[in-house]
C-alpha positions as CSV (number, residue, x, y, z in Angstrom):
1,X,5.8,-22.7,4.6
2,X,3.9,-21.8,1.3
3,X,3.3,-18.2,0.7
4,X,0.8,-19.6,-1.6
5,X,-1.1,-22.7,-2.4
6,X,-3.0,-22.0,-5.9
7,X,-4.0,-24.9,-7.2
8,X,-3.9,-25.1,-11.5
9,X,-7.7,-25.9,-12.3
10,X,-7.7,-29.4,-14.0
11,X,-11.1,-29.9,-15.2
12,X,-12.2,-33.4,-14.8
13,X,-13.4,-35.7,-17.9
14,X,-17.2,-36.1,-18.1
15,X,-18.5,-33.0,-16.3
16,X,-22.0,-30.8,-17.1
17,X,-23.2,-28.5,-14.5
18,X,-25.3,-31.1,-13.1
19,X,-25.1,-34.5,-14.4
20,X,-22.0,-37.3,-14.5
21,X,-22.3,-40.0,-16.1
22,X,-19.7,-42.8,-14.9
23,X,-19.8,-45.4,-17.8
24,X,-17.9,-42.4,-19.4
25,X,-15.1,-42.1,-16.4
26,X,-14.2,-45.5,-16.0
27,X,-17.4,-46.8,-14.8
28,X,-18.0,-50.1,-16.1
29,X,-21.9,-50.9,-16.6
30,X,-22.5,-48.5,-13.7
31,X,-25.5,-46.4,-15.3
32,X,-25.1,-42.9,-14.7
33,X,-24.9,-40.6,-11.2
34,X,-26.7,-36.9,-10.8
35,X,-24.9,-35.1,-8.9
36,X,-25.9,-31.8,-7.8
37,X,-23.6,-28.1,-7.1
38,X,-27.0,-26.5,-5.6
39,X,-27.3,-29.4,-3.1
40,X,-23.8,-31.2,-3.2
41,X,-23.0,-35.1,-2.0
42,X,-21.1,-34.7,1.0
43,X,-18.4,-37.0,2.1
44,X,-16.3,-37.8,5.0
45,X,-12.7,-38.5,5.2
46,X,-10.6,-40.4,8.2
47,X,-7.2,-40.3,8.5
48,X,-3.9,-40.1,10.6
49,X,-2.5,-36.8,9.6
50,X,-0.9,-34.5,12.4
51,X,0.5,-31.4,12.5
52,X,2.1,-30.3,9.0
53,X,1.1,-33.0,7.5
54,X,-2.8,-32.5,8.6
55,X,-2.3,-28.8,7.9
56,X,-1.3,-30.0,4.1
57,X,-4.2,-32.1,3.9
58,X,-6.6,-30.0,5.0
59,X,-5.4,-27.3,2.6
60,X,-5.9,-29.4,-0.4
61,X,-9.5,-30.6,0.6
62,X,-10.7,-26.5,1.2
63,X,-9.1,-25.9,-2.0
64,X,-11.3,-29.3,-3.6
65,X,-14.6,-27.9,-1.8
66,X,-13.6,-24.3,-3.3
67,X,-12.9,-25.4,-6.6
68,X,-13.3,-29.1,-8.2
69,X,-15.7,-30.0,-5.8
70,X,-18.0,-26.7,-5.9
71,X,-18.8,-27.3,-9.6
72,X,-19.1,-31.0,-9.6
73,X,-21.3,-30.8,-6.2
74,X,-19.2,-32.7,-3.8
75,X,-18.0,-31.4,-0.4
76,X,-15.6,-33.3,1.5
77,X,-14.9,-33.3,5.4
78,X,-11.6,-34.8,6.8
79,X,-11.1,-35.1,10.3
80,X,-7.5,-36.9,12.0
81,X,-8.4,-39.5,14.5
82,X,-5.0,-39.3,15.8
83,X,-2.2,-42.0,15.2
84,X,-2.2,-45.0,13.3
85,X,-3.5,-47.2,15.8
86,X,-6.0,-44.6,17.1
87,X,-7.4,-44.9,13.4
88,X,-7.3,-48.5,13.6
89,X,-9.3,-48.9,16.3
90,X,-11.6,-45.8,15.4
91,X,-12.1,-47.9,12.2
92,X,-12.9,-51.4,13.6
93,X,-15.5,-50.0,16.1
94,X,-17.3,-48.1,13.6
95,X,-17.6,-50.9,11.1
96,X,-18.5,-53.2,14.6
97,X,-20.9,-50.6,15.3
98,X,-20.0,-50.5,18.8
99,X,-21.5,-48.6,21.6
100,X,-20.6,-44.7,20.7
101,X,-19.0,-45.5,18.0
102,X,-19.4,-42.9,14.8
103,X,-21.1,-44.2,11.5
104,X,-18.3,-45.5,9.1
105,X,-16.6,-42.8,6.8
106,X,-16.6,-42.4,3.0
107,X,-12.8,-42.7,2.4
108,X,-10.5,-44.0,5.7
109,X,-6.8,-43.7,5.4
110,X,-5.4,-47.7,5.7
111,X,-3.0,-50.3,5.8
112,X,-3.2,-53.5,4.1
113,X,-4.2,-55.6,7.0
114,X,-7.1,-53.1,8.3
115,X,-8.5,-52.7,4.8
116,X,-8.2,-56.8,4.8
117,X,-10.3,-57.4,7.7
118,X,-13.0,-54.5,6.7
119,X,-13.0,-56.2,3.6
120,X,-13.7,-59.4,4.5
121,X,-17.0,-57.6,5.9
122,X,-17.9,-56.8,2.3
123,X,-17.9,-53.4,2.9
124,X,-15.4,-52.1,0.5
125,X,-15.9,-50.4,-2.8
126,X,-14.5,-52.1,-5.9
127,X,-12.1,-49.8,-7.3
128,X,-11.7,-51.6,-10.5
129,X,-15.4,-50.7,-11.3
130,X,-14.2,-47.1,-11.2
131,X,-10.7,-47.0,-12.4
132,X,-10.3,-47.7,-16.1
133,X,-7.0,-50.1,-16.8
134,X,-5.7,-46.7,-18.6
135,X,-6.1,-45.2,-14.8
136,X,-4.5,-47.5,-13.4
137,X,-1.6,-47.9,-15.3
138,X,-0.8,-44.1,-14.8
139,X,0.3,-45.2,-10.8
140,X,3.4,-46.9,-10.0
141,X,2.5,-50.7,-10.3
142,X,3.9,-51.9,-7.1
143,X,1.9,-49.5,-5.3
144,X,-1.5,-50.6,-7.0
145,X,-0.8,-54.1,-6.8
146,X,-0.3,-53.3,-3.0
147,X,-4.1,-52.4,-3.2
148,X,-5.4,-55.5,-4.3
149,X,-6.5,-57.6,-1.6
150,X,-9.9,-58.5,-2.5
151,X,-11.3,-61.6,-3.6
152,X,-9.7,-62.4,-7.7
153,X,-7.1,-59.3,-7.1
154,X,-9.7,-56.6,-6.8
155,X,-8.3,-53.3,-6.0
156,X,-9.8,-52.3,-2.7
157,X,-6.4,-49.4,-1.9
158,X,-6.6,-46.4,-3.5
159,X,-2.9,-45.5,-3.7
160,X,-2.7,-41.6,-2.5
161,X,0.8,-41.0,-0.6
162,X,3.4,-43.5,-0.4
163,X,7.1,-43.8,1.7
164,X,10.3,-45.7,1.8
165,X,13.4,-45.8,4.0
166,X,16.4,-43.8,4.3
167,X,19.5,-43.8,6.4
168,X,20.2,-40.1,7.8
169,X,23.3,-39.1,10.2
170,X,24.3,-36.0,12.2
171,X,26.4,-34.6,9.3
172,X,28.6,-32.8,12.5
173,X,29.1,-35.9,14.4
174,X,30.4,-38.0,11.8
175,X,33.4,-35.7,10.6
176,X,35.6,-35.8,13.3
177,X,34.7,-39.5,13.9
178,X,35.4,-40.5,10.0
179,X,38.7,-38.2,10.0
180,X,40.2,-39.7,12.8
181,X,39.1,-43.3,12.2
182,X,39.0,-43.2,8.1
183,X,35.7,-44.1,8.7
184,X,34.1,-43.9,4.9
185,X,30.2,-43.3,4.2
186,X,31.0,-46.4,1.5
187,X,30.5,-48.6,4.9
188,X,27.5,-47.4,5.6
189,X,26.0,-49.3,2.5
190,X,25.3,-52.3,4.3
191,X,24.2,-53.7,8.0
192,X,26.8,-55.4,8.2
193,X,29.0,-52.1,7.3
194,X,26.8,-50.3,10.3
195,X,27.4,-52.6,12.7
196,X,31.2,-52.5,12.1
197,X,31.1,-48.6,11.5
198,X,28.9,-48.5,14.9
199,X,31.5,-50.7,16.7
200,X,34.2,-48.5,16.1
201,X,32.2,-45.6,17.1
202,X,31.7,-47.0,20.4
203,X,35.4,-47.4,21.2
204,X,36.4,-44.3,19.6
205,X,34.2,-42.5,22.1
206,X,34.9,-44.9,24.7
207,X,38.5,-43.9,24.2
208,X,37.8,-40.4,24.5
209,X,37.7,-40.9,28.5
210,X,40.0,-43.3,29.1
211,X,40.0,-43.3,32.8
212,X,36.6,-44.7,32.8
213,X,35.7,-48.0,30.7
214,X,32.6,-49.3,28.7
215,X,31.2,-45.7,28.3
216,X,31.4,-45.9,24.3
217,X,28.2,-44.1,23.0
218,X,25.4,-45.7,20.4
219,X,26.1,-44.8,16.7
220,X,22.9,-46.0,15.2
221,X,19.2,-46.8,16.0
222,X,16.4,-48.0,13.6
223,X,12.8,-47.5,13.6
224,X,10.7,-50.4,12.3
225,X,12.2,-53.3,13.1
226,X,9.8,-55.7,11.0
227,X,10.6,-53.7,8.2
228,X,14.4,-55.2,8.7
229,X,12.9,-58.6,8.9
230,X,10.3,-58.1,5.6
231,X,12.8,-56.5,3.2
232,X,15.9,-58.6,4.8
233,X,14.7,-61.6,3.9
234,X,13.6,-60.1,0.4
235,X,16.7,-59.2,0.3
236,X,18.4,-62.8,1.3
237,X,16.2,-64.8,-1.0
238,X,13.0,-65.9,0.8
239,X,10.2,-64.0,1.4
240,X,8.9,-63.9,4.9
241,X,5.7,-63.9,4.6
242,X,4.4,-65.8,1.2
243,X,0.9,-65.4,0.6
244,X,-1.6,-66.9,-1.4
245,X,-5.4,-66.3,-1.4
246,X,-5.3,-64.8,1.8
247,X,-3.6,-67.1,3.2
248,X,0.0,-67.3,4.7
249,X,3.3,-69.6,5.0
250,X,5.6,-68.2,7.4
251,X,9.2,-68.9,5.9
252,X,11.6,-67.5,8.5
253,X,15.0,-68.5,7.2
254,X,17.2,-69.7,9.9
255,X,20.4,-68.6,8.2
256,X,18.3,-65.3,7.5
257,X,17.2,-64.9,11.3
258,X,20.7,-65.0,11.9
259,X,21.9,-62.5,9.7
260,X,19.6,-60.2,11.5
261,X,20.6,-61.4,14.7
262,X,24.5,-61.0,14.5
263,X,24.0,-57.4,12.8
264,X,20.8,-56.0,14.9
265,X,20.8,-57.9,18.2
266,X,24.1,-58.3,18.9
267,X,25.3,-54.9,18.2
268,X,22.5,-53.6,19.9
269,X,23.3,-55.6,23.6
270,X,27.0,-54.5,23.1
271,X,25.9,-50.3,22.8
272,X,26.6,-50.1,19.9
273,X,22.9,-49.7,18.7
274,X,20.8,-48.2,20.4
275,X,16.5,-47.1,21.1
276,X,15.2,-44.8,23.9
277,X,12.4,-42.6,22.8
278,X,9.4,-43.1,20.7
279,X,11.6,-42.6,17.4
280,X,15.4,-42.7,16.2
281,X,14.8,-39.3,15.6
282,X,14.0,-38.4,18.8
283,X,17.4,-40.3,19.9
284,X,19.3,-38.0,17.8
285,X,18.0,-35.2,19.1
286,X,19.0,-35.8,22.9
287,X,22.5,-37.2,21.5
288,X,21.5,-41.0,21.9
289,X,22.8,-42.0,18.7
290,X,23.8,-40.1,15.3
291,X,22.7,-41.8,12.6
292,X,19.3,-43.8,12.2
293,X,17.2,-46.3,9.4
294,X,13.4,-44.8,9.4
295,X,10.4,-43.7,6.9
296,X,11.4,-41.1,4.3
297,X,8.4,-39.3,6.1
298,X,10.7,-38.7,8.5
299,X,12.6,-36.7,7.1
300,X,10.9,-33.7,8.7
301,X,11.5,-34.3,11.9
302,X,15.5,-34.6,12.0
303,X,16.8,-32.1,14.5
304,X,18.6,-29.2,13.4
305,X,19.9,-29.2,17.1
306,X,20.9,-31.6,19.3
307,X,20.2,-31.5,23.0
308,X,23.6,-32.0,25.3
309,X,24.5,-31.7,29.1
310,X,27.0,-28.3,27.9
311,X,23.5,-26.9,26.6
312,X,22.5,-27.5,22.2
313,X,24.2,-28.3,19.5
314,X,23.2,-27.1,15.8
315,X,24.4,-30.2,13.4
316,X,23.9,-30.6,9.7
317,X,22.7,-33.8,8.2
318,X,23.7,-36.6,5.8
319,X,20.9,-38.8,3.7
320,X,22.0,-42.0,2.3
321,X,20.2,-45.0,1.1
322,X,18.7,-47.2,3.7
323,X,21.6,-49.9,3.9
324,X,21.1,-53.2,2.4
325,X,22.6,-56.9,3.4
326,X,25.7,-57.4,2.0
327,X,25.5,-59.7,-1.4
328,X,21.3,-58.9,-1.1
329,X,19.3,-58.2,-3.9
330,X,18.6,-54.6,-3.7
331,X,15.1,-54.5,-2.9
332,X,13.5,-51.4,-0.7
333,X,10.7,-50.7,1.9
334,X,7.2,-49.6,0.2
335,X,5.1,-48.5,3.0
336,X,2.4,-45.3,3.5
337,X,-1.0,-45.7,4.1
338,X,-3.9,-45.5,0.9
339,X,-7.4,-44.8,1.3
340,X,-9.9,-46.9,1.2
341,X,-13.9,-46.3,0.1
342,X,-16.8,-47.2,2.4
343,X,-19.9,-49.2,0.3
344,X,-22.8,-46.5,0.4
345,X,-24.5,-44.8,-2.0
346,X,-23.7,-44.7,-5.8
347,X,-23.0,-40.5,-5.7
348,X,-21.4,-41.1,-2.3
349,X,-19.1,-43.7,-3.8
350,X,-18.3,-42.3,-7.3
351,X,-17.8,-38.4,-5.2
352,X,-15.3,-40.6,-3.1
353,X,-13.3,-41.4,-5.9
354,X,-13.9,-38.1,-8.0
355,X,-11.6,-36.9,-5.2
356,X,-8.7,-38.9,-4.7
357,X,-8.6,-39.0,-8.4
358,X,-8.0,-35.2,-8.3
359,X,-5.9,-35.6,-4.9
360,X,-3.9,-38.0,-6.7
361,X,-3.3,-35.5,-9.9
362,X,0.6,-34.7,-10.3
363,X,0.7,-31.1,-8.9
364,X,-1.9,-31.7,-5.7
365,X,-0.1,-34.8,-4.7
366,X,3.2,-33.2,-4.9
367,X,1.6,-30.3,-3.2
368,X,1.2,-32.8,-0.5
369,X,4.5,-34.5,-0.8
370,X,6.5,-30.8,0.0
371,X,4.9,-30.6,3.6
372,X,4.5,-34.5,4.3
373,X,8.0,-36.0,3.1
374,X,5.4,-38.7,1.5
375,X,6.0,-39.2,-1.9
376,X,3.7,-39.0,-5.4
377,X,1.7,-42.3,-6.2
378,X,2.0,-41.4,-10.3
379,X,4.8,-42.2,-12.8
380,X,5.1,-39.0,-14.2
381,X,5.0,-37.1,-11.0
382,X,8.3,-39.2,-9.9
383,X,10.7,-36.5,-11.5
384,X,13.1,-34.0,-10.1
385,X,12.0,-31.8,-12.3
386,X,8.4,-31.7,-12.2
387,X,8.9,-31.6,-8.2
388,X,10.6,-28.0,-8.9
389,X,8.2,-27.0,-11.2
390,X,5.4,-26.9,-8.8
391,X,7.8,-26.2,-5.9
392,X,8.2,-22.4,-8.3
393,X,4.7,-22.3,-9.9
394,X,3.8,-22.7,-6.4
395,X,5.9,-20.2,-5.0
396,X,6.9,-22.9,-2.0
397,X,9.5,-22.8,0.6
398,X,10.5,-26.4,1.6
399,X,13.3,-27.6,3.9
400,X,16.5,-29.0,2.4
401,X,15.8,-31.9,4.1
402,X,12.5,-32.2,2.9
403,X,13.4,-32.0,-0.9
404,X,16.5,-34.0,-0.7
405,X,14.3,-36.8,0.6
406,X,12.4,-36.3,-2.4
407,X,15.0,-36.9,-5.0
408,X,15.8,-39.8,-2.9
409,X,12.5,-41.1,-3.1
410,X,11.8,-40.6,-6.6
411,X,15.5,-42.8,-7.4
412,X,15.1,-45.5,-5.4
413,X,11.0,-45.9,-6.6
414,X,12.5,-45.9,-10.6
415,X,15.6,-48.3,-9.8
416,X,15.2,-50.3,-7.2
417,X,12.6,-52.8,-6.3
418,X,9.7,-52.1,-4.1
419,X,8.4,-54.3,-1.7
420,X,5.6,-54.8,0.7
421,X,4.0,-58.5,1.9
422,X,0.2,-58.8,0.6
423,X,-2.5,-58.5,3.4
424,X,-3.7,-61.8,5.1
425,X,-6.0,-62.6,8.2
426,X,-4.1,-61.9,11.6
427,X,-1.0,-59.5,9.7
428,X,-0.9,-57.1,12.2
429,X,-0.8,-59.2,14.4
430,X,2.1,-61.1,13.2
431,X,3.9,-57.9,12.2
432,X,3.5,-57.3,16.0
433,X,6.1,-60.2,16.3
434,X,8.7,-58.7,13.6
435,X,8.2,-55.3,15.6
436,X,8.7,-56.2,19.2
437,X,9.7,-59.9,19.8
438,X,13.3,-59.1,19.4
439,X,13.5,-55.4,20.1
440,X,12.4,-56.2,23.8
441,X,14.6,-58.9,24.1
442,X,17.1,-56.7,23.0
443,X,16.3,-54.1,25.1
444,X,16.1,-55.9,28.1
445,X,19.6,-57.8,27.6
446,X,21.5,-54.4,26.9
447,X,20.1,-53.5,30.5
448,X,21.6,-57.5,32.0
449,X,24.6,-56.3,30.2
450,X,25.2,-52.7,31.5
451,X,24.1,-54.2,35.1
452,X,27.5,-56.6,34.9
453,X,29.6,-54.1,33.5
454,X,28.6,-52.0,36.2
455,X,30.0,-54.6,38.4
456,X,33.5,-54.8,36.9
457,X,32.7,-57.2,34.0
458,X,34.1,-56.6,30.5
459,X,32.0,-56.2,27.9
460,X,33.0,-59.1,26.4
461,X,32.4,-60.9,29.5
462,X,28.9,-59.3,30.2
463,X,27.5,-60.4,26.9
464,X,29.0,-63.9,26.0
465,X,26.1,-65.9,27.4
466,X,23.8,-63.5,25.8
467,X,24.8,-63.7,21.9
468,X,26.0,-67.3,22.0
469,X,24.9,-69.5,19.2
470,X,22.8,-71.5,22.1
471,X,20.7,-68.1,23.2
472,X,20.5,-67.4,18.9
473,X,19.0,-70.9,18.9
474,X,16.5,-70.7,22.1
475,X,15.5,-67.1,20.5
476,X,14.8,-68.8,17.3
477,X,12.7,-71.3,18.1
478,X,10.8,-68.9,20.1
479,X,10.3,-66.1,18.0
480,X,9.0,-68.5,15.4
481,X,6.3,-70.2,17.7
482,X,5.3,-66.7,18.4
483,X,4.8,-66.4,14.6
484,X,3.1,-69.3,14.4
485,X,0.4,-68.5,17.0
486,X,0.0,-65.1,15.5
487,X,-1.2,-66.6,12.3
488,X,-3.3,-69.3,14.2
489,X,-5.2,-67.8,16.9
């Protein structure tokens, strides 16, 4: 994808040949570090990078070792431990020191709640003690904020690549559906414009074989349903999970819940929403749905060709904002994994953050950004035209896709409100909850529901007990016991 990847030299404040002295780089009362290019201070990275998006990385780090880090005398190593949850647990054994377990890295790519619970080991690196105020303010704010979850605020997350949401659609698929329904993309705005849109998909393609009923097809799927939960009650008012000192009141909304309910749940046991594979993308690539809510970082992997029983089918694509609740504040997901430094050494630690200082510059982290779909953690680097300055000073060949995603990044960071809920003791765990609680029971209910249909039920019939305002209630006070015990244990 890049028939070259020369990196502009940036030299770095406070360098000799052999000596750095940190007081002088944001250091506060720190002394001073020798490092040395004839025997350099190696450090290790972890992180969750696959496939183009390792390949990126990895690119950046040999042209660090080659460059920034060859005259400073730092070498880094970054190794993928797999998925998210494979660095997780990779992570929490090492720190645990368990049985064949690696030592801990330098730098480790994490969310808010890992970083939490290594943090409350006391085995984090202050990054206010190496980040002057004039650093920091250079990052979008929401995005540092994220960062601090140590005790008094301290920044423990180094911000380094960061997503949002979008709403993409099979371009192809939605023409003939919008022209012969007057379907509009202005619908698509809101969940509760989706799960109208989606219900007169499903009958429009229901229609198209009228001798056989209920065989409508799923418009739209979402990936990360606590996101819908987090920013939709932002978005509604109340803020799910409110936290204070580490600690957490759970405020799930009734009249919130249910606003998720009627426009998640119930259009999902009707067929009109819809989840099969591991992502929406993945839906939309064997014709399971056409349109889909997921991670900008996504982008990538929309299909250029979809999979049918006739043989493929080559679609185009539409990207819109990820829909909002009707009459919601317009707030949007902030998610993307930072990097967090191990306590070690003093040249360890300061070589740690010499380089995500410099992976972090405008250029590299857009650099990034072109192959990963993440988006730049800097102000300045948040601009369309800074993106295609180093997309031609780069000489770089980047999918449509890719780049529109961008743009759409870099507008919805400078108008609309970011959010993500601060870290507290159990958060994965009660993220968990938002994630599966009521996509299984979903899941499960679409199958109760097919299974009567099958036996000549309506679909009106097959669901009534299913989304009454008695099975929203039982749901209810179950999902929010789960909650509770999630926080408790």
């Amino acid at each position: 994808m890049m028939k070259s990847f020369f990196l502009k030299l940036t030299g770095l404040l406070c360098v000799s040949s052999t000596v750095l002295l940190l007081g002088g780089c944001g250091k506060k009362d720190a002394g001073s570090v020798r490092l040395d290019p004839d025997n350099p201070t190696q450090i290790t990275i972890w992180h969750y990078y696959n496939g183009s998006q390792q390949a990126a990385f990895d690119q950046l780090v040999e042209e660090f070792n080659r460059t920034e880090g060859k005259e400073l005398g730092i070498y880094v190593t970054a190794n993928s431990q797999g998925n998210v949850s494979d660095l997780e647990s990779s992570v929490l054994a090492s720190f645990n020191k368990e049985v064949g377990s690696s030592e801990p890295p330098d730098i480790f790519s994490s969310y808010a709640d890992t970083a939490y619970s290594i943090d409350q080991l006391g085995m984090l690196v202050n990054l206010d003690t190496y980040m002057t105020p004039e650093e920091q303010a250079a990052y979008v704010d929401s995005f540092i904020e994220e960062g601090r979850i140590g005790a008094d605020g301290e920044l423990r997350i180094f911000p380094t690549a960061k997503s949002s949401e979008i709403f993409m659609m099979s371009k192809t698929d939605w023409e003939p559906f919008a022209e012969a329904t007057g379907a509009s993309l202005d619908d698509l705005a809101t969940m509760e414009g989706v799960a109208d849109t989606a219900k007169a998909y499903y009958e429009w393609t229901d229609a198209q074989t009228p001798d056989i009923e209920g065989d409508g097809k799923a418009f739209y799927g979402r990936d990360a349903l606590a996101n819908l939960f987090l920013i939709g009650s932002m978005q509604l008012g109340t803020e799910l999970f409110q936290v204070e000192d580490g600690k957490v009141t759970i405020q799930a909304d009734k009249s919130i819940m249910r606003r998720i309910w009627d426009t998640y749940y119930v259009p999902y046991v009707k067929g009109y929403f819809s989840s099969y594979g591991r992502f929406r993308s993945d839906d939309v690539k064997i014709g399971e749905i056409i349109a889909y809510t997921g991670s900008t970082s996504s982008a990538n992997y929309f299909p250029d060709e979809i999979e049918t029983a006739d043989g493929t089918k080559a679609i185009d694509y539409i990207i819109l904002p990820a829909p909002i609740f009707e009459g919601g504040t317009p707030y949007a997901v902030q998610q993307g994994a930072g990097m967090v430094i191990t306590k070690s050494t003093p040249e360890r630690e300061y070589a740690a953050v010499t380089f995500l200082k410099w992976f972090t510059q405008e250029e590299n982290n857009l650099l990034f950004g072109c192959t990963s779909g993440y988006m730049p953690v800097k102000k300045d680097a948040l601009s369309p035209e800074i993106l295609d300055k180093t997309i031609a000073d780069n000489d770089l060949q980047i999918p449509d896709k890719t780049y529109e995603t961008l743009i759409s990044c870099f507008d919805t960071a400078q108008t609309t409100a970011l959010y993500t809920n601060k870290a507290f003791e159990h958060g994965a765990d009660a993220r968990n909850v938002l994630e599966y609680d009521l996509a299984d029971k979903a899941a499960a209910d679409r199958e109760t529901v097919a299974a009567r249909m099958a036996q000549g039920e309506s679909l009106e019939d097959a669901c009534a007990d299913l989304i009454s305002d008695q099975a929203f209630d039982e749901w209810y006070a179950s999902f929010t016991a789960a909650l509770n015990d999630a926080v408790a244990q």
